[in-house]
C-alpha positions as a LaTeX table, in Angstrom:
\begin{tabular}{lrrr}
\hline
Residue & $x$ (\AA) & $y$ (\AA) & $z$ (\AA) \\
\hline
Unk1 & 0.02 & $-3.25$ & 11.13 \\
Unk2 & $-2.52$ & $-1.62$ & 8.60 \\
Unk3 & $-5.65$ & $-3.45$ & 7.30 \\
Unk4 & $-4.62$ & $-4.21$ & 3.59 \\
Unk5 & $-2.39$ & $-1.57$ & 3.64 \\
Unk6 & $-4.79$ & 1.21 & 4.30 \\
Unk7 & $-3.31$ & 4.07 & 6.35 \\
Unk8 & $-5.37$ & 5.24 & 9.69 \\
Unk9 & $-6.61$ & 1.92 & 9.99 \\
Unk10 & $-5.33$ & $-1.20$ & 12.46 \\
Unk11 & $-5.61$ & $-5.07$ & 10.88 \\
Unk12 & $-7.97$ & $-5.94$ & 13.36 \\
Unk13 & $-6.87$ & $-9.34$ & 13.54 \\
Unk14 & $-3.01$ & $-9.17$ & 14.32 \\
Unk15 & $-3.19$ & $-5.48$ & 15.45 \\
Unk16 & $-6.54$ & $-4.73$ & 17.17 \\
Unk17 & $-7.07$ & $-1.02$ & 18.70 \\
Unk18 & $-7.20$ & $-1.92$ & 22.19 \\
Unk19 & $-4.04$ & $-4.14$ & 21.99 \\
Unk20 & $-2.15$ & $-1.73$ & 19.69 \\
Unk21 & $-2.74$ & 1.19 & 22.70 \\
Unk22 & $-2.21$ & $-1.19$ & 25.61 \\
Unk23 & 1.11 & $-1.89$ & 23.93 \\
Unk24 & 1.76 & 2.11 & 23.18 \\
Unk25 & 1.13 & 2.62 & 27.05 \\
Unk26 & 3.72 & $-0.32$ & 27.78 \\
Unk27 & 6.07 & 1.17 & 25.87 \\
Unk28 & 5.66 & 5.13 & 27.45 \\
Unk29 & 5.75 & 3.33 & 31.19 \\
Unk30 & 9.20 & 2.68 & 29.65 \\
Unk31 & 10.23 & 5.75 & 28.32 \\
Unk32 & 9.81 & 4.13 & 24.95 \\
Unk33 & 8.19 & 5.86 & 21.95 \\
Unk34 & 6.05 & 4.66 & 18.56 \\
Unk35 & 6.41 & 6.05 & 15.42 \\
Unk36 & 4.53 & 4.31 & 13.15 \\
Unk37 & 4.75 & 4.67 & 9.10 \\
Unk38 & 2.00 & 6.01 & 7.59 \\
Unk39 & 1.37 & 6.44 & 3.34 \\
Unk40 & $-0.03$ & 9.33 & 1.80 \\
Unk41 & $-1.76$ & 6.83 & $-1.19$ \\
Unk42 & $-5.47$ & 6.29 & $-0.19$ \\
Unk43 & $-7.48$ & 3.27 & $-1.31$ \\
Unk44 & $-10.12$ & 4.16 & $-3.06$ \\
Unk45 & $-13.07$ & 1.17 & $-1.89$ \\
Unk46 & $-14.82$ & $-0.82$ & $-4.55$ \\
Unk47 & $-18.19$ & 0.74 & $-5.25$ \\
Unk48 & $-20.36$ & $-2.72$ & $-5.38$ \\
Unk49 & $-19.36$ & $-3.77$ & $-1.54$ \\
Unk50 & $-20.75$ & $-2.51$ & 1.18 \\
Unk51 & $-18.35$ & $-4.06$ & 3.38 \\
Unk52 & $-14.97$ & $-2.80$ & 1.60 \\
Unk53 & $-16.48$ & 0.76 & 2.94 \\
Unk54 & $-12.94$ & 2.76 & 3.71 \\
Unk55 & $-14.43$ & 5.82 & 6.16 \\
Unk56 & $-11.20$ & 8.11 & 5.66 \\
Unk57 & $-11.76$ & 7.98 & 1.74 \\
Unk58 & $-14.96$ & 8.69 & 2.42 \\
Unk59 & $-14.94$ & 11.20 & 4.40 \\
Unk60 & $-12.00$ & 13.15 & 1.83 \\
Unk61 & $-14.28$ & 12.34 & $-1.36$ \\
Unk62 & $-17.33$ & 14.31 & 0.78 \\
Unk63 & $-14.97$ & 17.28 & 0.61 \\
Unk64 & $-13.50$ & 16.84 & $-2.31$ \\
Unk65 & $-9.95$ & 16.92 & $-1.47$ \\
Unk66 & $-8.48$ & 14.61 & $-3.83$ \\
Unk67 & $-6.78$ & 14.82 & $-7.10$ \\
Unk68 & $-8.99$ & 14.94 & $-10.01$ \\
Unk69 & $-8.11$ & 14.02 & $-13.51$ \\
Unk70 & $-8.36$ & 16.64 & $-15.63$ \\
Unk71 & $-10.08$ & 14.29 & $-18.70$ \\
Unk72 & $-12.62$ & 13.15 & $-16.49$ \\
Unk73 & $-13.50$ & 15.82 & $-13.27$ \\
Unk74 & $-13.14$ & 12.00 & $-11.46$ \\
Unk75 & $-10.34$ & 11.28 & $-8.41$ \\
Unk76 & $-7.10$ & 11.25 & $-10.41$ \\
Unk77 & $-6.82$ & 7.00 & $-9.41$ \\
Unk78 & $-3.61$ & 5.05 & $-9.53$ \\
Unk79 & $-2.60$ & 2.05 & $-8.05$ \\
Unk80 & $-0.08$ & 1.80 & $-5.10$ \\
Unk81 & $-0.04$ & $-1.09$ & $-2.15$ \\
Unk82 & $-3.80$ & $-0.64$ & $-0.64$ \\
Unk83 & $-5.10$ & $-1.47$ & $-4.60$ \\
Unk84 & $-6.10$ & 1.11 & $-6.65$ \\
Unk85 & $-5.95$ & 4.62 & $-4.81$ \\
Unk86 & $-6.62$ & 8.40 & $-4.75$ \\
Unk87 & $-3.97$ & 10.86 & $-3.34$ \\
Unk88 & $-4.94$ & 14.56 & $-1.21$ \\
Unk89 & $-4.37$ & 17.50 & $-3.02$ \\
Unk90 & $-2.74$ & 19.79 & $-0.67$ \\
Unk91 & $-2.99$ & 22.67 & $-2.52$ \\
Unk92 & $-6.63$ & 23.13 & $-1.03$ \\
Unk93 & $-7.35$ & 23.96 & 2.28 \\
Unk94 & $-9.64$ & 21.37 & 2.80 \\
Unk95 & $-7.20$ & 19.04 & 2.05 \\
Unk96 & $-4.99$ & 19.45 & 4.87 \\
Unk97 & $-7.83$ & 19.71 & 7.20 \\
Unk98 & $-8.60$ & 16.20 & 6.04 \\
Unk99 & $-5.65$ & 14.78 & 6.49 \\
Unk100 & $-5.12$ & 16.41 & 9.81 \\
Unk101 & $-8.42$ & 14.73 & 11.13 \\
Unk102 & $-7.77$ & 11.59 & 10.32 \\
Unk103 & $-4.46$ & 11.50 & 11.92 \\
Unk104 & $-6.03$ & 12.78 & 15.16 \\
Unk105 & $-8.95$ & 10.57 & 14.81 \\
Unk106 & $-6.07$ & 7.35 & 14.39 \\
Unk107 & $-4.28$ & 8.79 & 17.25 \\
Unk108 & $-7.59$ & 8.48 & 19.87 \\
Unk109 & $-7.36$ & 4.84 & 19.22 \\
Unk110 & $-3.73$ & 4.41 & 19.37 \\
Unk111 & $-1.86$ & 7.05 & 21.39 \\
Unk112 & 1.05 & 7.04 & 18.75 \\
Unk113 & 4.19 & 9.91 & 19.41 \\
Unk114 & 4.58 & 10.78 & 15.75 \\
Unk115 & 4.43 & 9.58 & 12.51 \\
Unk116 & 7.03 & 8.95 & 9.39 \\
Unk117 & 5.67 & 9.88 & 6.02 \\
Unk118 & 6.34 & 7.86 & 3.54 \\
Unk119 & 5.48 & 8.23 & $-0.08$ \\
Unk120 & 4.83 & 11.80 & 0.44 \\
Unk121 & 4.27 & 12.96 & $-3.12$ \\
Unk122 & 2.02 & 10.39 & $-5.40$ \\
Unk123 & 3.30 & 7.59 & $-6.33$ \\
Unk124 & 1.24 & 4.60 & $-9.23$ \\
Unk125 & 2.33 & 1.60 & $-10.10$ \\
Unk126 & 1.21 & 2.27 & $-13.68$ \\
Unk127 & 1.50 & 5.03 & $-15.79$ \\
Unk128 & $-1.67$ & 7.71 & $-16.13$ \\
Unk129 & $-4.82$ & 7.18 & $-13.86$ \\
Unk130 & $-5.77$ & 3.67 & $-14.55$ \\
Unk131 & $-8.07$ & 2.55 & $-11.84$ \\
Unk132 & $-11.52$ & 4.52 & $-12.16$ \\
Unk133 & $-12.99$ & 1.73 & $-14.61$ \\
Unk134 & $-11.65$ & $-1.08$ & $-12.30$ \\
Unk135 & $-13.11$ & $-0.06$ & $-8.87$ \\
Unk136 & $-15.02$ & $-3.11$ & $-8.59$ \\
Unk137 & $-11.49$ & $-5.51$ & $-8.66$ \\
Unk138 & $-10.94$ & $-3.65$ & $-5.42$ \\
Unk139 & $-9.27$ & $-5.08$ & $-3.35$ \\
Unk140 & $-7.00$ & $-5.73$ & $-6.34$ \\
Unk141 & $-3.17$ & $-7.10$ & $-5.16$ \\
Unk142 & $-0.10$ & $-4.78$ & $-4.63$ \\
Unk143 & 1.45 & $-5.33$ & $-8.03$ \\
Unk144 & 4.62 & $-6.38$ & $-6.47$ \\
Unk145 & 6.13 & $-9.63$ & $-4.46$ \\
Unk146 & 4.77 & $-9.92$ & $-1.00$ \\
Unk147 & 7.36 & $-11.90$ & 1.39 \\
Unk148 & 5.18 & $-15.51$ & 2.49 \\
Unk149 & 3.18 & $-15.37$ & $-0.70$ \\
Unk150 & 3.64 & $-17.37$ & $-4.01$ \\
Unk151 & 7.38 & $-17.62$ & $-5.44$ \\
Unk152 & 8.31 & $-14.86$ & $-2.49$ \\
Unk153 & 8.73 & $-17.69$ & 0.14 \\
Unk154 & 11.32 & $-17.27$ & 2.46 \\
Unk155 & 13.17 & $-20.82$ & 2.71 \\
Unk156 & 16.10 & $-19.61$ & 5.47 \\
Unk157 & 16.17 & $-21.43$ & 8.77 \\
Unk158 & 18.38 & $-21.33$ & 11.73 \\
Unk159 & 21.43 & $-23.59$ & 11.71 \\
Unk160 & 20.88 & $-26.51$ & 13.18 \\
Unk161 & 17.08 & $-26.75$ & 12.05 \\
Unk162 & 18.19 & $-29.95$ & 9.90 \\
Unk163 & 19.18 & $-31.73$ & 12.68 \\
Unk164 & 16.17 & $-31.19$ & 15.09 \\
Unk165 & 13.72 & $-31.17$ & 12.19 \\
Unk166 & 15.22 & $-33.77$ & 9.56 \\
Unk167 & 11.56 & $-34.64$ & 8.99 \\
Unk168 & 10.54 & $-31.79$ & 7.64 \\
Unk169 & 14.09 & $-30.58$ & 5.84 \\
Unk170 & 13.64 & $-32.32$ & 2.49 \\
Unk171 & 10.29 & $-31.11$ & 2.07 \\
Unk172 & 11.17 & $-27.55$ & 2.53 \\
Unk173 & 14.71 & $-28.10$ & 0.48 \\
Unk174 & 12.03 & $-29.14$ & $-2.22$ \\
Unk175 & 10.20 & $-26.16$ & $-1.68$ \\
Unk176 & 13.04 & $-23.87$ & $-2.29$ \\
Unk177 & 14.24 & $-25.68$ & $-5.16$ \\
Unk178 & 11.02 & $-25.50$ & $-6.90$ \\
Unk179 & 10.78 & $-22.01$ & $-6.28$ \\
Unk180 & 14.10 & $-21.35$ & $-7.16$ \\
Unk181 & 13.90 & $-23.22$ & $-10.57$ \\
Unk182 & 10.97 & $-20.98$ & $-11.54$ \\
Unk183 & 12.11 & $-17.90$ & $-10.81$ \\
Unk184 & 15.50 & $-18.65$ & $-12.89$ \\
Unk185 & 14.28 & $-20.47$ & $-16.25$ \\
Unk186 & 10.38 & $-18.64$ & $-16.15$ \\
Unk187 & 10.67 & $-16.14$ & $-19.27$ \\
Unk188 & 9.21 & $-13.47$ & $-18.56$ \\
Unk189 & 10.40 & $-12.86$ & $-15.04$ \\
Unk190 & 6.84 & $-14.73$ & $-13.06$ \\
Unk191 & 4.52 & $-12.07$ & $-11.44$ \\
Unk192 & 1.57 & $-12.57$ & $-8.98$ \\
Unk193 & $-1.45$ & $-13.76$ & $-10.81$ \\
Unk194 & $-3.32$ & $-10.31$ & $-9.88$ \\
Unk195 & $-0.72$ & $-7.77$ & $-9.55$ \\
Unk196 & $-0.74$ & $-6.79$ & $-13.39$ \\
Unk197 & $-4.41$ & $-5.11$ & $-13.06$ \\
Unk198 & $-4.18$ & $-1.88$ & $-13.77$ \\
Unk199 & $-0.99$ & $-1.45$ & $-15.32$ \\
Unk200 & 0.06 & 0.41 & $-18.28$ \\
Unk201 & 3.15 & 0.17 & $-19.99$ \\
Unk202 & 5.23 & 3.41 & $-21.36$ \\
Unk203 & 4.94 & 4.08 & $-25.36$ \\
Unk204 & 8.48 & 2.51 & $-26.97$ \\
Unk205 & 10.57 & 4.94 & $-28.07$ \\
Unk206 & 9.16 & 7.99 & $-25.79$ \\
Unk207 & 11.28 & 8.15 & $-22.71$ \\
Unk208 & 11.75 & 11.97 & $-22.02$ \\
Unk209 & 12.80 & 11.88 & $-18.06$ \\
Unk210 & 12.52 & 15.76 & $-18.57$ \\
Unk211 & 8.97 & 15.34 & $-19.05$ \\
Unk212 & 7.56 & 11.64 & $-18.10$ \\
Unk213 & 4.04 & 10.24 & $-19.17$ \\
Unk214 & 3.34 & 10.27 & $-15.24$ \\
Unk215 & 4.59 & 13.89 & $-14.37$ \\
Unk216 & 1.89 & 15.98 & $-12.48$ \\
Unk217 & 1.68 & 19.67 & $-13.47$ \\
Unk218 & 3.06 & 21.69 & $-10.44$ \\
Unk219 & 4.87 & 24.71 & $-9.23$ \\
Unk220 & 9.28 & 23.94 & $-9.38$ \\
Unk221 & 11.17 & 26.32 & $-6.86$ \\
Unk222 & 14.60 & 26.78 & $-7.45$ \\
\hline
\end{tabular}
């Protein structure tokens, strides 16, 4: 239901406000609740667009509340499913403040009944910020397969569908076969034709899981 993946924010072609609440209300006259998912990774907009503006980053970078990178005083930036993002540091106040407005601000437009949290503590698709020199790519692709795009086509139909669509059945078996065929013999394993950007691969020879090249200093209770 999110706009490129952006949390707080409604596609506004397959999930427009007014719809979205109209179908919340449905589902409350029913004693029905929504819960939608919501990620703690947010996109960080490409500088050179106007119209890739992204107000809840906005309105976090205006206070600050991000994760900086220590090398650079900069939003710590990494790349997770909007593109490349920037995550809340909730050890400051402000922070939480933040984060608490724009969930209230969200929930004015769509009356939702609570919310599940899902990558809660940062999470980058590549290893060490990586994004702050490649702002203007944004919107870059989620560096993994997305189901209905290239070689991530789903081919299943219901039984039967070869019968009352024999037209169309050897095109689509050729489809699948094709797709199939790459996937298997394609060396290295195919990837989307944008979902590399960004990434950075981990030094040979230097795998400490004690102490990984992505850890973030932090406090450890136990």
């Amino acid at each position: 239901m999110f706009d490129g993946y952006r949390s707080f924010i409604n596609n506004p072609v397959t999930y427009p406000v007014d719809s979205m609440a109209k179908w919340v209300e449905s589902l409350h006259e029913n004693n029905q609740y929504y819960v939608p998912l919501i990620w703690t990774n947010v996109y960080r907009p490409n500088p050179n667009k106007s119209s890739d503006a992204y107000p809840p980053y906005q309105r976090g970078a205006e206070l600050g509340v991000f994760i900086r990178d220590p090398r650079t005083s900069d939003f710590y930036t990494g790349v997770n499913w909007p593109g490349f993002s920037v995550w809340g540091d909730f050890m400051v106040p402000s922070s939480t403040s933040w984060w608490a407005n724009e969930i209230i601000i969200w929930h004015d437009q769509v009356p939702f009944d609570g919310l599940l949290s899902d990558l809660s503590e940062p999470g980058s698709y590549c290893v060490g910020p990586c994004g702050e020199d490649l702002l203007y790519l944004n919107p870059v692709h989620v560096p993994e397969f997305v189901p209905g795009e290239y070689l991530a086509v789903d081919y299943d139909y219901p039984d039967g569908f070869g019968i009352s669509n024999s037209s169309d059945l050897a095109s689509i078996s050729q489809d699948a076969a094709t797709q199939s065929s790459v996937l298997r013999t394609t060396t290295p394993y195919p990837s989307p034709t944008t979902t590399t950007l960004g990434r950075v691969n981990p030094t040979p020879g230097s795998r400490n899981l004690t102490y990984p090249p992505y850890v973030i200093n932090k406090y450890t209770f136990r």
